[in-house]
C-alpha positions in Angstrom: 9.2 2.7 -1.8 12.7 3.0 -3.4 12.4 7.4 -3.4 14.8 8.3 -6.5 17.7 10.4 -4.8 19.8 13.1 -6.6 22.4 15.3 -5.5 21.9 19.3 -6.2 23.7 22.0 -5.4 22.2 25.8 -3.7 23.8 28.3 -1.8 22.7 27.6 1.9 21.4 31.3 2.1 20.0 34.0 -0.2 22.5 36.2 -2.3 21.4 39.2 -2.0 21.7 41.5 -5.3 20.8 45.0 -5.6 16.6 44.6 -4.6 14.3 45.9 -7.4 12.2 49.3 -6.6 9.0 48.3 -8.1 5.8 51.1 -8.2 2.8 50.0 -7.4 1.9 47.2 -8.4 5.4 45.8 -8.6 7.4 46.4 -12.3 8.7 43.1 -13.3 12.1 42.2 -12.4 15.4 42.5 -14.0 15.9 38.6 -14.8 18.8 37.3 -13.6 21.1 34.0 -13.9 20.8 31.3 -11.6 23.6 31.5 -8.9 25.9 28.3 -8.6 25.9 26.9 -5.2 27.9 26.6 -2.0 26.5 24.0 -0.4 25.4 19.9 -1.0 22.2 19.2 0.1 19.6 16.1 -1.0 16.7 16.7 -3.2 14.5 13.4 -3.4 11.2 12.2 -4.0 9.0 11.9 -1.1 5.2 11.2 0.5 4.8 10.9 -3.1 7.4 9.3 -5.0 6.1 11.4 -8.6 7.1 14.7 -7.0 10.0 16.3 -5.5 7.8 18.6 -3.9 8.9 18.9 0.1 5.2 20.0 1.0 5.1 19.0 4.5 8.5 21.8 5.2 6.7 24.1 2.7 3.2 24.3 0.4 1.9 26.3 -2.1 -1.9 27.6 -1.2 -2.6 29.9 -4.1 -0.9 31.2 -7.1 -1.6 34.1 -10.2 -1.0 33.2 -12.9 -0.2 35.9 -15.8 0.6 34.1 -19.3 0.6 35.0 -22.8 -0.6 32.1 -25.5 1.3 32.4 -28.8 -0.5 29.3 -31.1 2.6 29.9 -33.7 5.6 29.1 -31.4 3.1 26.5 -29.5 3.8 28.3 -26.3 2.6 30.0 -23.0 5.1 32.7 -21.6 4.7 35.0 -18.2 5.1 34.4 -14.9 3.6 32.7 -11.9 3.5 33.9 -8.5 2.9 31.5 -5.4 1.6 32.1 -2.2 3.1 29.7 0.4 2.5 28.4 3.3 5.8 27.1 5.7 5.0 24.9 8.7 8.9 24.8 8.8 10.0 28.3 9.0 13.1 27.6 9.1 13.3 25.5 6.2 15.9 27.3 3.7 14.0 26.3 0.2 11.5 25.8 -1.8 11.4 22.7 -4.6 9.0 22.3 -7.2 8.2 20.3 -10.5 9.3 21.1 -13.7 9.3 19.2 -17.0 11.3 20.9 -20.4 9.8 24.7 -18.9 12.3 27.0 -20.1 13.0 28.9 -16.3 13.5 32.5 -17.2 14.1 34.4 -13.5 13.1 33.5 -9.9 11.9 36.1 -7.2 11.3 36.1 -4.0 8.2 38.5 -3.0 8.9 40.9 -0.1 5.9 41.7 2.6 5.7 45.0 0.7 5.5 44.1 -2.6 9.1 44.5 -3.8 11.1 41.8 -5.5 14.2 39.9 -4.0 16.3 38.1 -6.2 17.2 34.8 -4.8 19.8 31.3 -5.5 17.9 29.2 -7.8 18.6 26.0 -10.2 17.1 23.3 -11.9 18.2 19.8 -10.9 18.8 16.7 -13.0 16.3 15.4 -15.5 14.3 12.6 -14.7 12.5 11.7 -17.6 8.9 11.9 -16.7 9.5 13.6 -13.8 11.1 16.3 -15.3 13.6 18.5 -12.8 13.1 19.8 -9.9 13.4 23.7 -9.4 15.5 24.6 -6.0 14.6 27.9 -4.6 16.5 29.2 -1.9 14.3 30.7 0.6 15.5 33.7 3.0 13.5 34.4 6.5 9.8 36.1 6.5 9.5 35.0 2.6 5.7 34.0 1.8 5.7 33.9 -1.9 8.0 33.7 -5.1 7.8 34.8 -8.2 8.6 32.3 -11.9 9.1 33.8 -15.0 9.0 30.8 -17.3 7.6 29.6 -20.3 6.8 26.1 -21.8 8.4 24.1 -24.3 6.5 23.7 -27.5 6.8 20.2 -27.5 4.9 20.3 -23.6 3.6 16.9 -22.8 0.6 18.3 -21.2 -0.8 20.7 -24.0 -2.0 19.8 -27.5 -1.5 22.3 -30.2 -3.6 21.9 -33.1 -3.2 23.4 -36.3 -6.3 24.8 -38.3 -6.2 21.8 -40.6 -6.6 19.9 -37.3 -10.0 21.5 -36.0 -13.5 21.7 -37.5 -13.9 24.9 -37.1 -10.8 26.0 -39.2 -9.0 27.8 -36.8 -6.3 26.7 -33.8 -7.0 25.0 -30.7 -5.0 24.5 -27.5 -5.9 22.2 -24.7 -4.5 20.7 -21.7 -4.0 17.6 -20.2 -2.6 17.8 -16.8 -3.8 14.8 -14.9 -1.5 12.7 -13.9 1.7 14.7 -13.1 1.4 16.7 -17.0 0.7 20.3 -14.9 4.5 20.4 -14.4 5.1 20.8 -18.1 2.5 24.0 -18.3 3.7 26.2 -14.7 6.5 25.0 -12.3 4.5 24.2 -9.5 3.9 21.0 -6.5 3.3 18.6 -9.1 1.3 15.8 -6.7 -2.2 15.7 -5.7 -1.7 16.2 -2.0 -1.2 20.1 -2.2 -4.5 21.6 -3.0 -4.2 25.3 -3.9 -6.4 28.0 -5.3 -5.8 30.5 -8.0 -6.0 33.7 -10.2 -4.8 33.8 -14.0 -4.8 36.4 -17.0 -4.7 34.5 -20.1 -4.6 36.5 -23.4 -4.9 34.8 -26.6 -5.9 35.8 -30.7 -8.9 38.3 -30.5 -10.5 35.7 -32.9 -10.3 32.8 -30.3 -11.5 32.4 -26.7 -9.8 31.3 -23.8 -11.4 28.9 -21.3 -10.5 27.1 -17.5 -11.2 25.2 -14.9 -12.0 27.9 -13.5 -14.7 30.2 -12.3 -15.0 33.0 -14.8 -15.3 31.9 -18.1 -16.8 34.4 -20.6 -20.0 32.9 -22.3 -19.0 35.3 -25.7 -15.7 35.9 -27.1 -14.5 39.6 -26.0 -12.8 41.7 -28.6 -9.8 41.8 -26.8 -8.4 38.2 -26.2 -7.5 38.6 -22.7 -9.6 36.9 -20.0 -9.3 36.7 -16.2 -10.1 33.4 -14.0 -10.5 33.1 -10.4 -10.7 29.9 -8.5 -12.2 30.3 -5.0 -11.9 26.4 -4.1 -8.4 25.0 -3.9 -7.7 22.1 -6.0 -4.8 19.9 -6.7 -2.4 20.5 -9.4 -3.8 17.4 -12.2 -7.3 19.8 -12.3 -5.6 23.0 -13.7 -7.0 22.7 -17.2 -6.6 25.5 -19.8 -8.2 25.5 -23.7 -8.1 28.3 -26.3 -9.9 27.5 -29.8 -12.7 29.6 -31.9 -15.5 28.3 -29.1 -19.1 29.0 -28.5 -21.2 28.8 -25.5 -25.1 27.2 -24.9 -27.0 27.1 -21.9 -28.5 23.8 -20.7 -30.0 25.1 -17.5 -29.3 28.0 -15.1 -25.5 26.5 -13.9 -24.6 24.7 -16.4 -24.4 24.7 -20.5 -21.8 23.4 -23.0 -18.6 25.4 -24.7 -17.6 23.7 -28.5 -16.4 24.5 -31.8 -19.5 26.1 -34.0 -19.5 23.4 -35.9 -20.2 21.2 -32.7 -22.4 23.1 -30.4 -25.8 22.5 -32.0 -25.5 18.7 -31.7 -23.6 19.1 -28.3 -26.4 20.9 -26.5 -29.2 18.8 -27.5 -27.0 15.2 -26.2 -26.4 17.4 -23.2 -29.6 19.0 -22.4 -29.9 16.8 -19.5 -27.2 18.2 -17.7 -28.5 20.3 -14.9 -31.1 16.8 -14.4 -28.1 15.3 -13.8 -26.5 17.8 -11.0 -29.8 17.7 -9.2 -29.7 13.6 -8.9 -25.8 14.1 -7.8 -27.2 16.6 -5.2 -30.1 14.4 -3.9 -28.0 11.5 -3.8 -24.7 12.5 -1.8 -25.3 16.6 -1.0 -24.6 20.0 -2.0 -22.6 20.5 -5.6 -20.2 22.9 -4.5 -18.3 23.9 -7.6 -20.6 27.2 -8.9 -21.5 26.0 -12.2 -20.4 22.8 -14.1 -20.0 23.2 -17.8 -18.6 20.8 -20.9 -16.5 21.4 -23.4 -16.3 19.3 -25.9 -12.7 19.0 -27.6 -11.2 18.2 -30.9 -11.4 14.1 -31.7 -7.5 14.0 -30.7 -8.4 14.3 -27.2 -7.1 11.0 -25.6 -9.6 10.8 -23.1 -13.8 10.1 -23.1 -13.6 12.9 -20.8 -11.8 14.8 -18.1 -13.4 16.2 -14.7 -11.9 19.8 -14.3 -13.6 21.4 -12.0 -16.1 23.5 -13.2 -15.4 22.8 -17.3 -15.4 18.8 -17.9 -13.6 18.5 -21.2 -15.4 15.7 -23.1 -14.9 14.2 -26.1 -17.1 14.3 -29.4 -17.1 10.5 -29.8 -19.8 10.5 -27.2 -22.6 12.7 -29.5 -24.1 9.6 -31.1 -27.7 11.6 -31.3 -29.4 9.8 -29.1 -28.1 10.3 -25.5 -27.1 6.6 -25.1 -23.6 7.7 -24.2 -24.2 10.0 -21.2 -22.9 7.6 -18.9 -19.3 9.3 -20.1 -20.6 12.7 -18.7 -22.5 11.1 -15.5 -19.0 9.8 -14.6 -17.0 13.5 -15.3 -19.9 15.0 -12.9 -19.9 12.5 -10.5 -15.6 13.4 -9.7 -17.1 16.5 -8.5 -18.0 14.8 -5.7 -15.3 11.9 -6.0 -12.2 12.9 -6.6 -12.2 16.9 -7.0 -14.2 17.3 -3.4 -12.6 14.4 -1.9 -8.9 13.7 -3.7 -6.5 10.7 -3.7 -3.4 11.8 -2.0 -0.6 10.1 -4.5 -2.0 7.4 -7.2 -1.2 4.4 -5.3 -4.5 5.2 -4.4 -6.5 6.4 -7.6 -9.2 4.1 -6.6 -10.7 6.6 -4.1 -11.0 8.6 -7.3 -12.2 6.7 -9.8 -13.9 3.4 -8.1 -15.9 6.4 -6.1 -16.6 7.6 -9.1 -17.9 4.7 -11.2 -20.0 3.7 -8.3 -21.4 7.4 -8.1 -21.9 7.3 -12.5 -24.0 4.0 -11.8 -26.2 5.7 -9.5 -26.9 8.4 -11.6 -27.3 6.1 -14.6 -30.0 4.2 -12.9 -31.7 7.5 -11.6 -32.2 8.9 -15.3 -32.9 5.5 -17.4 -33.4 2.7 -14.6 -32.1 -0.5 -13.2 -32.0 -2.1 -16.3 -29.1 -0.1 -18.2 -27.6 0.4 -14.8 -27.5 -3.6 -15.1 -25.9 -3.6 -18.1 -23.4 -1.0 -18.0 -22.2 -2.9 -14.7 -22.5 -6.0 -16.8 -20.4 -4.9 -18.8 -17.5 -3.9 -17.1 -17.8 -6.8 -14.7 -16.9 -9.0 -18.2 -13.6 -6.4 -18.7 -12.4 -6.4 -15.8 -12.4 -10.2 -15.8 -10.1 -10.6 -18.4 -8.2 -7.2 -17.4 -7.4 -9.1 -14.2 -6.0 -12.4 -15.5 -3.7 -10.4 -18.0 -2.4 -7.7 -15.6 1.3 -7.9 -14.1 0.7 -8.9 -10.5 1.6 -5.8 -9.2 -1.9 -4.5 -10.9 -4.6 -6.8 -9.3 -5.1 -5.2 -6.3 -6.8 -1.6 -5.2 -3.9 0.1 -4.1 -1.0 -0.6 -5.9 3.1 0.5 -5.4 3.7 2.4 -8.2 7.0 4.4 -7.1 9.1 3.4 -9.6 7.0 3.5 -12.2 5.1 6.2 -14.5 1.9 7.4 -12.4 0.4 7.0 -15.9 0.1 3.2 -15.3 -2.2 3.8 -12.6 -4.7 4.4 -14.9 -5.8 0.7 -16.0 -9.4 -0.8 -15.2 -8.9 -2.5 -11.5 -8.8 1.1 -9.5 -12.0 2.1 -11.6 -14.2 -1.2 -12.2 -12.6 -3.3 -9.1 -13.6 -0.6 -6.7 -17.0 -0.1 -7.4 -17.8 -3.2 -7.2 -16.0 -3.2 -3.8 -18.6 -0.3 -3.3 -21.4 -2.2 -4.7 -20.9 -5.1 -2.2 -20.4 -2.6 0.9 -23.7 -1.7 -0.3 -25.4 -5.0 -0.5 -24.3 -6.3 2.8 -25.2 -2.5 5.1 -28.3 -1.7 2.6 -28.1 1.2 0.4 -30.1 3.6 2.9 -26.9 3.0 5.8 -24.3 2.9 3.2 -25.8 6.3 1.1 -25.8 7.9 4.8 -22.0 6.6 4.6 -21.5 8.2 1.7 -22.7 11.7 2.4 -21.0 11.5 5.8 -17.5 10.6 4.4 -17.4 13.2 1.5 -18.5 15.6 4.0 -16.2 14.9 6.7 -13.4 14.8 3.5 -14.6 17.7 1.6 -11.8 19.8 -0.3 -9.1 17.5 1.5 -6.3 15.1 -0.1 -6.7 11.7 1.4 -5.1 7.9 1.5 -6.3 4.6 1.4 -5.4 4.3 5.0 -7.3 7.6 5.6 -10.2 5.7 4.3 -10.2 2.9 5.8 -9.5 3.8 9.5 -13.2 6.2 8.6 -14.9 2.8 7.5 -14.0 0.8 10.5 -15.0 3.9 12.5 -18.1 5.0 11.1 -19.4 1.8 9.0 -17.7 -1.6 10.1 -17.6 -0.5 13.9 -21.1 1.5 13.4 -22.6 -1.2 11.7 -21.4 -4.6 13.6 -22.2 -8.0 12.1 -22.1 -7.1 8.8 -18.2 -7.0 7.6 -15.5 -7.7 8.8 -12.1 -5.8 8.7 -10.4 -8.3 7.5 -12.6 -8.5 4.3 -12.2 -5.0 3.6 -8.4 -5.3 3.6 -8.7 -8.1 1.2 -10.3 -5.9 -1.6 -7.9 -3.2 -0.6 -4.3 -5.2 -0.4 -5.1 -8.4 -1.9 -4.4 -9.6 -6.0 -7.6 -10.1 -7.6 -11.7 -10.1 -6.9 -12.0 -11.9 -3.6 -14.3 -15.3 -4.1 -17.2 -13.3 -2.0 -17.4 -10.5 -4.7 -21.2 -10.3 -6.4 -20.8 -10.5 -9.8 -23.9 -8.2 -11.3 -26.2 -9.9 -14.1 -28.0 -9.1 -16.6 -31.4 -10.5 -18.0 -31.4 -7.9 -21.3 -27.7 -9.4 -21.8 -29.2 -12.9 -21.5 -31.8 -12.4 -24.2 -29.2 -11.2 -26.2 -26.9 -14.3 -25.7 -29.8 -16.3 -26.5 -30.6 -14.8 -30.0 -26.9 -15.1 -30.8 -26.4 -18.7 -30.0 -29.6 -19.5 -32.2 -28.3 -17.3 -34.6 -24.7 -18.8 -34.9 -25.7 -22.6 -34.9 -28.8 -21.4 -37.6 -31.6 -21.8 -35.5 -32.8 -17.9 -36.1 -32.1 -15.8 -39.1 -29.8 -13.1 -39.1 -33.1 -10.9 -40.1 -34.9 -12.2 -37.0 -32.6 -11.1 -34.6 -34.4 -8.4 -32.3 -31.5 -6.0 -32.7 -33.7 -2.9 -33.4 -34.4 -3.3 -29.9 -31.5 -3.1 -28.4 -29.6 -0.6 -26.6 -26.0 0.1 -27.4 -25.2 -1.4 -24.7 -26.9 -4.2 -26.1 -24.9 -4.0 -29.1 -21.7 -3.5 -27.6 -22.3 -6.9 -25.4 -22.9 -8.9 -28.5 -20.2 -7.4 -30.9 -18.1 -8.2 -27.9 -19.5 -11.9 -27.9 -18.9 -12.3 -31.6 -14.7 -12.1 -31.2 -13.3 -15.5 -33.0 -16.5 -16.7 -33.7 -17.6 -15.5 -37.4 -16.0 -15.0 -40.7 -15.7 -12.2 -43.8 -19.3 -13.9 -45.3 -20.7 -13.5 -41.5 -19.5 -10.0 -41.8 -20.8 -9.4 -45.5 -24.4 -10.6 -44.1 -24.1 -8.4 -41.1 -23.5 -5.4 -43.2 -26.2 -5.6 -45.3 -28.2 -5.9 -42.9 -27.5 -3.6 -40.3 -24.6 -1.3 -42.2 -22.6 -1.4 -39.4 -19.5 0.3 -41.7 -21.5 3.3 -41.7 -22.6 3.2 -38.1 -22.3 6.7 -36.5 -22.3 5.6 -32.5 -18.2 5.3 -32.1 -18.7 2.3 -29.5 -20.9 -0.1 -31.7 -18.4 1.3 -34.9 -15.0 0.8 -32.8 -16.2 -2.8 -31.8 -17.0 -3.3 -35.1 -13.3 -2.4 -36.9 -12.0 -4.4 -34.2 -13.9 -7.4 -36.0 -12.7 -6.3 -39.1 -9.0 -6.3 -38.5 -9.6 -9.9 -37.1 -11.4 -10.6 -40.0 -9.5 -8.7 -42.5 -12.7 -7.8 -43.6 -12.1 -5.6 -46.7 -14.9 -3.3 -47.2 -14.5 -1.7 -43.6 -11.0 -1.1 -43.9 -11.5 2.2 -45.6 -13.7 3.1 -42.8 -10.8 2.1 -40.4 -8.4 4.5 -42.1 -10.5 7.4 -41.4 -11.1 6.2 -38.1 -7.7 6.3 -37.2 -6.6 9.2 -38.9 -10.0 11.6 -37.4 -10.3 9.8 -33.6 -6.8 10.2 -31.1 -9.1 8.5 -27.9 -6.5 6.1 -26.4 -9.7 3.8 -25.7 -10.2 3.1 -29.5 -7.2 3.6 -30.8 -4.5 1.8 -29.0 -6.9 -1.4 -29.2 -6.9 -1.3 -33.1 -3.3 0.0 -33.4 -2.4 -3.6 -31.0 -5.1 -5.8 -33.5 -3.5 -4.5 -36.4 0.3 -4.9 -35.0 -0.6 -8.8 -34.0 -2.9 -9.6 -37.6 -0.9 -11.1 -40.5 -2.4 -8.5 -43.0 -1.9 -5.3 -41.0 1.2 -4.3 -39.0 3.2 -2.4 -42.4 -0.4 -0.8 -43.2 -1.1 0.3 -39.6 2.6 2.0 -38.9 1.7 4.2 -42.6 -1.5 5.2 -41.8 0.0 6.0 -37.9 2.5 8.0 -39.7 0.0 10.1 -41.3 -2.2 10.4 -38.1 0.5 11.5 -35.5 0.8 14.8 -35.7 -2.9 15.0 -35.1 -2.6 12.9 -32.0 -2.0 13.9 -28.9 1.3 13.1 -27.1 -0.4 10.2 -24.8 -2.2 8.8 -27.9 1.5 8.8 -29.9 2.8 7.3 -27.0 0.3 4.3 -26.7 0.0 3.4 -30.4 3.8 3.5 -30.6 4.2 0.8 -28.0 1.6 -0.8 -29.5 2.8 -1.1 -32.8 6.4 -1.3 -31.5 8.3 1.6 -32.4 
């Protein structure tokens, strides 16, 4: 790794000022200016070259949090108080990560409660990385306290306006995965500090204010203050906030669903097999150990299908088609709470441990609730993307773990850590048998639980307790081939699908006019179905093709946004005319990165589109969310 180095500047020791005489509890301190320093010393990137954090010298193990949420300015203002832990005693400082946080006064916290002002500065700006925060820390000090408040252009929250939400009134959300949570509290910004925590959020009386958190209110109080307590510690890209005019239903006795009004009738019915689906997560690899596990389903700008805070999944609305053919979305958010929240990639190098984990966990519970057949497919599915994901990437990107230290740790997240390792998973499975590699499984996250991990971590626990355990069956040397090497290794098993075959069938008949367009069994398929053959159907018809296909199965006016999305993308290929108006309102209602950075690209490279894409972009923007801006902007090329 090539760590990025920077020079700052602290006083070697604490200056001490007069010391505040707080009552009980402590009054807040008199702020006071950052001192200029005495001494050079190095401040660099480390373990984790996305965080200037020096955890190994000194960590952070809980912090309170005690903010105020103004949705005019577009800000949240308080202070933060952190708990440490120092290995290193003698270690003179704390760093942490910041990004545009407006640093207001830094404390240290005396063992009786009374404040010590102490040397402080922020270092240089490093674009995504944002500045690191040098504390100076004197002898006996266990915890600081940050009066701060965030920019309102944070890259980790989205404010909305009330011409931006269904329900007419603003909504705040975070995004904190993959290093964002620096933009939002000055904190260690990596996921190899795990931490627990207590906050006091207080927002309008006319909104409610939710976290990833244990805690949250099921009703909206009268006085816009709520409290939040986080008994398990978890690392810094699962702090999640979200303030917005939100209503609770139950879906079973620990779990239930938080959305707009507007929403929250349609949300709980696609949802209502959500406690179902913790009890298969339980029988398959052991005890859920979060409390409860709720969704909350955000505005359409939200960039993701879903995010897997711990205890409050935020989801996105573009998975309530009214029929519960998109749960595999939600199956995959619940699964991290095994994979990936319980057991946690150290730096994103190795995001596979979270996410390949995870799909492989989402396709077991898939197959639990509707079979092997739509497990099939779904696996089908991504087998076919990842394929071509693969043979585009850069060659830095076809392998498991991947050396990402001097790039954006946003670039981790591409299909090869997801889809690449659970079918690494799915062949460990074939060649030990899914009874000895399920007993795996629950062993590892187990032996793992509430612990930061590598890929190295990993596979010395493999050798130990599955290749060693197990002889005969792998080799070592194959495992380090899916881990190190570019690309699927020739011994992968590609899955298959006989409902995808059937399909392929109908469509060749169809496309050389041996079947009718009308005889086409397609009231039978699933949407996965559907996606497969839309897929199938790039380059190979024309605007008439698409005329017929409209009449017949009004795919313009299809409500499931994965058959509709597949669809526009045929109809900027195909400049097909009367979806276009459809298209506009797709782009300007949806911000998920999945759908719209695809048809932002179709529309850049099509010789009809690229002026018409940038206007209606224009118009969309401030409705995106600051990922989503950024994606469709590199897209289109501004």
């Amino acid at each position: 790794m090539n760590p990025i180095t920077r020079l700052v500047s602290l006083t070697a020791a604490a200056i001490l000022l007069a010391a505040c005489q707080p009552e009980e509890p402590p009054a807040p301190p008199e702020p006071t200016e950052p001192r200029e320093p005495t001494a050079e010393v190095r401040v660099e990137t480390g373990t984790d070259p996305h965080s200037f954090a020096e955890y190994e010298k000194v960590h952070v193990t809980h912090m309170t949090m005690d903010l105020d949420a103004d949705m005019n300015a577009r800000t949240l203002s308080g202070h933060v108080v952190l708990d440490l832990e120092r290995p290193e005693a003698s270690h003179p400082r704390l760093v942490l990560d910041t990004r545009d946080l407006d640093i207001r006064d830094v404390n240290a916290v005396q063992p009786d409660g009374e404040y010590l002002p102490v040397s402080w500065r922020l270092g240089e700006d490093h674009g995504h990385l944002g500045q690191p925060l040098i504390i100076v820390l004197p002898q006996g000090i266990e915890a600081v306290r940050i009066d701060y408040a965030s920019s309102p252009d944070a890259f980790g929250l989205q404010w909305l306006n009330e011409e931006q939400t269904s329900s007419g009134k603003p909504f705040m959300f975070s995004q904190s995965q993959p290093h964002y949570a620096r933009t939002w509290v000055p904190l260690q910004d990596t996921p190899a500090v795990r931490y627990t925590f207590d906050a006091t959020v207080r927002g309008p009386r006319d909104l409610m204010v939710v976290m990833g958190a244990d805690g949250n209110a099921f009703e909206r109080n009268d006085t816009g203050e709520y409290s939040f307590h986080m008994p398990e510690a978890i690392p810094s890209y699962l702090m999640a906030i979200a303030i917005g005019d939100l209503v609770f239903a139950e879906t079973g006795p620990r779990s239930g669903v938080y959305a707009e009004p507007q929403w929250i009738e349609a949300a709980a019915d696609e949802f209502v097999q959500l406690e179902e689906m913790i009890d298969i997560g339980e029988e398959l690899y052991g005890e859920y150990r979060w409390g409860r596990y709720d969704l909350l389903v955000l505005p359409p700008s939200f960039p993701f299908g879903g995010m897997e805070n711990p205890r409050l999944s935020y989801v996105t609305p573009t998975i309530i088609a009214g029929d519960r053919s998109l749960l595999s979305l939600v199956a995959h958010e619940l699964a991290h709470s095994w994979s990936g929240n319980l057991v946690t990639n150290a730096a994103w190098r190795d995001l596979w441990l979270n996410e390949g984990f995870t799909v492989y966990f989402e396709a077991r519970i898939m197959e639990a609730l509707y079979g092997e057949e739509i497990r099939d497919q779904l696996a089908k599915l991504a087998w076919d993307g990842l394929q071509d994901v693969v043979a585009e990437a850069d060659p830095r990107d076809r392998q498991l773990v991947r050396d990402l230290s001097d790039r954006d740790p946003e670039q981790a997240f591409m299909r090869v850590p997801y889809d690449m390792g659970r079918f690494f998973l799915d062949w460990l499975e074939h060649e030990f048998g899914r009874e000895t590699f399920d007993a795996f499984l629950r062993e590892y996250f187990d032996h793992f639980a509430f612990q930061s991990i590598t890929t190295e971590d990993f596979r010395d626990y493999a050798r130990e307790h599955l290749v060693e355990a197990h002889p005969g069956n792998v080799t070592m040397e194959q495992l380090d081939e899916w881990l190190y090497e570019p690309g699927m290794p020739e011994f992968a098993i590609a899955p298959e699908s006989d409902a995808f075959e059937l399909v392929d069938e109908s469509r060749e008949a169809w496309l050389v006019g041996d079947k009718a367009l009308e005889d086409l069994p397609a009231d039978d398929w699933s949407v996965h179905q559907w996606r497969h053959f839309l897929i199938s159907l790039e380059g190979e018809i024309d605007t008439d093709t698409m005329v017929a296909m409209d009449e017949r199965f009004e795919l313009t006016d299809e409500q499931n946004y994965e058959i509709l999305f597949l669809w526009l993308m045929l109809a900027v290929e195909n400049e097909y005319e009367p979806a276009i108006a459809r298209l506009e309102d797709f782009l300007l209602e949806v911000g998920r990165n999945k759908f719209t950075r695809p048809l932002y690209a179709a529309l850049a490279e099509s010789e009809w589109g690229h002026e018409w894409a940038i206007e209606v972009y224009e118009r969309a923007r401030p409705g995106y969310h600051p990922l989503t801006r950024q994606a469709a902007e590199r897209a289109l090329g501004l």
